[in-house]
Each structure stands twice: as structure tokens, then as C-alpha cells.
VEXDREN-153418 format. One record per residue (C-alpha): residue in three letters; x, y, z. Coordinates in pm, 1 decimal, padded with zeros to 6 digits. Layout:
// residues N
<nupa ALA x X y Y z Z>
...
// end
This chain:
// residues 69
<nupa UNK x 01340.3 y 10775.1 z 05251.2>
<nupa UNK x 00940.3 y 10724.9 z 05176.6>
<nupa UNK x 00996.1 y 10838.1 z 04792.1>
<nupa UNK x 01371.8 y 10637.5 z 04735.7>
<nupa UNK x 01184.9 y 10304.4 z 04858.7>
<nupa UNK x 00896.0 y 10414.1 z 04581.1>
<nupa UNK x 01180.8 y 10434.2 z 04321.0>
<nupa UNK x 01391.9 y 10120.5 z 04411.3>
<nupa UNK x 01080.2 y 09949.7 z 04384.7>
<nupa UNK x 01000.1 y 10070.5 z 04081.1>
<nupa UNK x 01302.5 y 09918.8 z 03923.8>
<nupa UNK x 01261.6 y 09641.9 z 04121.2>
<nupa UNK x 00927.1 y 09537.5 z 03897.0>
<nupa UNK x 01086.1 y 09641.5 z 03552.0>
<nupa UNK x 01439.3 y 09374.8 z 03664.2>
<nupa UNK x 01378.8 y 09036.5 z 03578.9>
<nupa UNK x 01709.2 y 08925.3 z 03776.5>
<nupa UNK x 01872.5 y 09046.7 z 04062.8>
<nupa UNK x 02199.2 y 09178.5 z 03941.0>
<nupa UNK x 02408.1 y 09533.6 z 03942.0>
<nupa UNK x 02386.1 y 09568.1 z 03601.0>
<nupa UNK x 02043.7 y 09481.3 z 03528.0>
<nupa UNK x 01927.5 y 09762.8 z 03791.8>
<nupa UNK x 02129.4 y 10028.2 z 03653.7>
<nupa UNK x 02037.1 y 09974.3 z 03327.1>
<nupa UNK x 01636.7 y 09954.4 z 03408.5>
<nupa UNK x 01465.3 y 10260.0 z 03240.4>
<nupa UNK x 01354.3 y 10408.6 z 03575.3>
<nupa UNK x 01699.0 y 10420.6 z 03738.6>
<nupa UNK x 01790.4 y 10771.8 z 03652.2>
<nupa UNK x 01472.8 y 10839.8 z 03898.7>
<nupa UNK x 01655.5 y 10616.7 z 04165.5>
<nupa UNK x 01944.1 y 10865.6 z 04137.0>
<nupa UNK x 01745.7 y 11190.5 z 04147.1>
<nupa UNK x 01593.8 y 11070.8 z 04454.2>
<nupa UNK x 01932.3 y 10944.0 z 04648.0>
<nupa UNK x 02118.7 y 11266.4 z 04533.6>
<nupa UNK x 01836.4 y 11488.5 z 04724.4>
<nupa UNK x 01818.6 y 11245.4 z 05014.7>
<nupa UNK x 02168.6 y 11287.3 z 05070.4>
<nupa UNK x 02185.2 y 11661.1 z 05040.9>
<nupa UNK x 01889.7 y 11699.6 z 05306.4>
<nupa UNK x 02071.5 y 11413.7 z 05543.5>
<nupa UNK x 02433.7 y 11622.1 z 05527.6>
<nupa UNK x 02214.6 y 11985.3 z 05578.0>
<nupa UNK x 02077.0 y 11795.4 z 05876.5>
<nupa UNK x 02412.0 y 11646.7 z 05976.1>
<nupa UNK x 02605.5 y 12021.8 z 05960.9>
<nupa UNK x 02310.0 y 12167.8 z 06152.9>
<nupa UNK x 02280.4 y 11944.1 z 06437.2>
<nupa UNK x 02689.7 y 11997.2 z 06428.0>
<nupa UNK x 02645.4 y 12333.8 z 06449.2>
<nupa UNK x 02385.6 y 12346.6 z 06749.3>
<nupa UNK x 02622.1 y 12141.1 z 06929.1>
<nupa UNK x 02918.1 y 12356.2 z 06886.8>
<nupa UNK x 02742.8 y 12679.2 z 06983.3>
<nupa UNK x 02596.5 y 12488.5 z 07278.3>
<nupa UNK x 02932.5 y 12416.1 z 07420.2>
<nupa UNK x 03190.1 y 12642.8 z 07455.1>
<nupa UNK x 03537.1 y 12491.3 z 07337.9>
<nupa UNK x 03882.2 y 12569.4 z 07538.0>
<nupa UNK x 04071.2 y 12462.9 z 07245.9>
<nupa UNK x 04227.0 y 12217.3 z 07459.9>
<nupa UNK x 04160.4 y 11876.2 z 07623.4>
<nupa UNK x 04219.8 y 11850.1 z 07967.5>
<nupa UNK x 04405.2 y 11530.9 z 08063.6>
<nupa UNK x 04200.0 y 11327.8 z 08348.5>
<nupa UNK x 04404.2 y 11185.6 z 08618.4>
<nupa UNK x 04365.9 y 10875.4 z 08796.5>
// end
């Protein structure tokens, strides 16, 4: 998260305005890209693990049981 803020900053300085197009055409936007695309691949490793830690920690029925009241 650290190193994306670095980035977006970066083409924050090199923007004179504050528009969509200006930030994706700034010269150090590819780096903003590189940066999300390896955030998001450790954030959805993290998400699947803690997924799978869960689902070996409980053992399913394969059914819900209905709660009366």
C-alpha cells in the first residue's frame, strides 16, 4: 500500500490539474499500474488463504440447519 501511495504521488507532482485523463496520461502512470496489479494479486492470495483456513477450521454438513423459534 506503502509503494502505490509512492507512485500515485508521483503522478500527482508531474499533473498540473486534477482530471482522469491528465493522470493516465502522466509519464509515470504505467508505474501506478505495475504497483496496483501486484497489490491486488498479494490482497486476493491473502483473501483465498484466510478462506481456506476458515474452511478447514470448520467442518461443513453441507446443509443449514433451520433455527426454530
Amino acid at each position: 500500500m506503502r509503494e502505490l501511495g509512492v507512485v500515485l504521488n508521483a503522478v500527482g507532482d508531474e499533473v498540473s490539474g486534477d482530471t482522469d485523463e491528465e493522470y493516465l496520461r502522466a509519464p509515470s502512470w504505467p508505474d501506478v499500474v505495475t504497483v496496483a496489479g501486484r497489490l491486488a494479486r498479494v490482497m486476493v492470495a491473502n483473501d483465498l488463504q484466510e478462506l481456506a483456513a476458515l474452511h478447514n477450521a470448520e467442518p461443513s454438513t453441507g446443509t443449514r440447519q433451520a433455527t426454530q423459534g
